[in-house]
N, C-alpha and C positions, 0 to 999 in steps of 0.2 A: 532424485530430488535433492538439492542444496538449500540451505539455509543461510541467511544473511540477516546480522545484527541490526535494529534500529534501535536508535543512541539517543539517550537526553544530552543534550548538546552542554547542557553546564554541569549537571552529576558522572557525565560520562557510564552511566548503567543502561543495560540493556531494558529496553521499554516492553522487548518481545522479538520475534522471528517472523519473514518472508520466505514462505516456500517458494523455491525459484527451480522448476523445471529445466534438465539439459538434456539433449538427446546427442544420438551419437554419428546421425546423416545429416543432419539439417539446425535452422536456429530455431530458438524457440519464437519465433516472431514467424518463420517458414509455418511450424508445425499448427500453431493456433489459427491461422489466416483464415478468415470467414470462406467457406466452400459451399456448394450445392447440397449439400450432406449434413445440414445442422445436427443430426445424430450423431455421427459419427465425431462432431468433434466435441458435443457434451459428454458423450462417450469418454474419450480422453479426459477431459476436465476430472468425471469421478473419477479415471485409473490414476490421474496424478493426486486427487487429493486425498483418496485410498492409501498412497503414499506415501505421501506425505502424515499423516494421522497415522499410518502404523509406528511410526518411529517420534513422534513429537519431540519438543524441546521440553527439559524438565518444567521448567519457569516461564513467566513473561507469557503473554500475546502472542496466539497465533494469526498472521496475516496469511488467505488465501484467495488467490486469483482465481473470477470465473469470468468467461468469458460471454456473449450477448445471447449466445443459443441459449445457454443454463437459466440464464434469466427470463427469455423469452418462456423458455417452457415450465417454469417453475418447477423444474426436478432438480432441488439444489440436492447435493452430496447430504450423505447421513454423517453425521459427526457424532460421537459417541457421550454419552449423558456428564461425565466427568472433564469433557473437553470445551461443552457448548459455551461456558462461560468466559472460555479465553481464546475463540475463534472470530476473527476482523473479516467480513469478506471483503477485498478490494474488486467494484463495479470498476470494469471498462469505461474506459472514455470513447472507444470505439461503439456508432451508434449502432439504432437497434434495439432497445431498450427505454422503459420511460418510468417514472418514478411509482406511479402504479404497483409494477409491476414485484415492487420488494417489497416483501412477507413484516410483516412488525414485528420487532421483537427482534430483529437480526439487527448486531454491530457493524457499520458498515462504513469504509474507508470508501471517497472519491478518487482513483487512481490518474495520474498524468492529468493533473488540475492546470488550466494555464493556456493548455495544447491547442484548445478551441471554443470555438462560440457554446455551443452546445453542451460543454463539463463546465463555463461559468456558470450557463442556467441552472446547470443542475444542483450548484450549489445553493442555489432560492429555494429549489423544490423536493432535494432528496433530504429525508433525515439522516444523517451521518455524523459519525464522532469523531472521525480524521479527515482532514483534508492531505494527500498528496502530493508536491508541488513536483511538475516537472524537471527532471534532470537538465532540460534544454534553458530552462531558468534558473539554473543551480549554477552551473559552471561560469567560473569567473565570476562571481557576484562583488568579493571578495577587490576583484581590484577593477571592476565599474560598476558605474551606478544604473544599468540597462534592469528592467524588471523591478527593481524596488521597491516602486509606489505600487507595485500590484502584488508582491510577496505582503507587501505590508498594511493592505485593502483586507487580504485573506485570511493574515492573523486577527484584524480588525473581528472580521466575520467569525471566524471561530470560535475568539474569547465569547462573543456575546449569542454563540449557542452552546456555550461552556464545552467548545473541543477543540483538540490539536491541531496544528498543522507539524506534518513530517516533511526535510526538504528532500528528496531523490536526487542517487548522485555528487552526493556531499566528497570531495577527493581533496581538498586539502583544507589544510587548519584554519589558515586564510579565509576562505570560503567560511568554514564553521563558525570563526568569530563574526563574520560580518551577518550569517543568518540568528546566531543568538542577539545583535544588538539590533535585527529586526520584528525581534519577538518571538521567532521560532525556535519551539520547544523539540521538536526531535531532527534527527537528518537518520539519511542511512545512506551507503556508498562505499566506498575505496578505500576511504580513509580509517574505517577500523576494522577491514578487511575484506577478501573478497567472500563470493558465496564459497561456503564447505558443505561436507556430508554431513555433519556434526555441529550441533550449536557450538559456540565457542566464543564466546563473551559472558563476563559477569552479567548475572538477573539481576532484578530488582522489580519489585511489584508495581504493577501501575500508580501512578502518581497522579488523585482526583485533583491536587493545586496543580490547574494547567492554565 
């Protein structure tokens, strides 16, 4: 399990960590891919966030990936009493899942927001505190104007359910400034490093002026 910085794009402090899954045959995009076997791969989901939560970041917001089985069957991962308060779960954009379906009371990040018909809706209907933004609307933003009016629809949305939008993908400074003068409050990407074993960015406590 690797960990990767998400940045407030004008304090430059760490807002929290993305557990980010690597294996050593295949990508993590091979290893989660929806199978005949929805067991087996919520299965994995708890052995990676078991993981992950053995070793935590000291500070900051834990961001963890579950995939549609975990949700479908409501056997999310046990997180431990001293953690529950700083754990995000990011919902797939991958369907298979419907608003329903998540528990109240969970912090909950829309992951790969952008990508499809289906994670706009969901933006109407899940309650969440992050919005997302895809990496494929991240890149180059900086030097065209492609996605803009809908990066800036979504911060619209955010502010007025009082939450964030994170951009995915953030790799140069260029790009960073051009998402702070469109209102986005976090990025995470490249640009302040890749994943590691080891947090490794300065914390700073969540920030409720968002």
């Amino acid at each position: 399990m690797l960990w990767q910085p998400i940045v407030h794009l004008t304090t430059s402090q760490a807002l929290g960590y993305e557990a980010l899954a690597r294996f050593a045959d295949r990508t993590p995009a091979e290893a989660f891919a929806p199978t005949g076997d929805p067991e087996a791969l919520m299965d994995l989901d708890h052995r990676c966030i078991q993981m992950a939560l053995a070793q935590p970041p000291a500070h900051g917001l834990i961001f963890l990936n579950v995939t549609p089985a975990t949700v479908q069957a409501s056997q999310w991962p046990t997180v431990p009493d001293n953690l529950m308060d700083r754990v995000v779960w990011e919902l797939p954009e991958a369907g298979g899942w419907h608003p329903a379906m998540i528990p109240n009371g969970r912090t909950v990040a829309l992951d790969d927001v952008g990508t499809g018909f289906a994670e706009l809706v969901r933006v109407t209907q899940v309650s969440w505190r992050f919005l997302k933004i895809d990496a494929s609307l991240v890149a180059g933003i900086g030097s065209r104007g492609t996605h803009r009016s809908l990066i800036r629809d979504l911060v619209t949305r955010a502010r007025e359910r009082h939450g964030a939008v994170i951009a995915e993908g953030v790799e140069t400074a260029n790009d960073a400034a051009a998402l702070t003068t469109l209102g986005v409050t976090y990025g995470q990407g490249y640009l302040w490093g890749h994943p590691q074993r080891e947090p490794f960015f300065p914390t700073a406590a969540f920030e409720t002026r968002i």
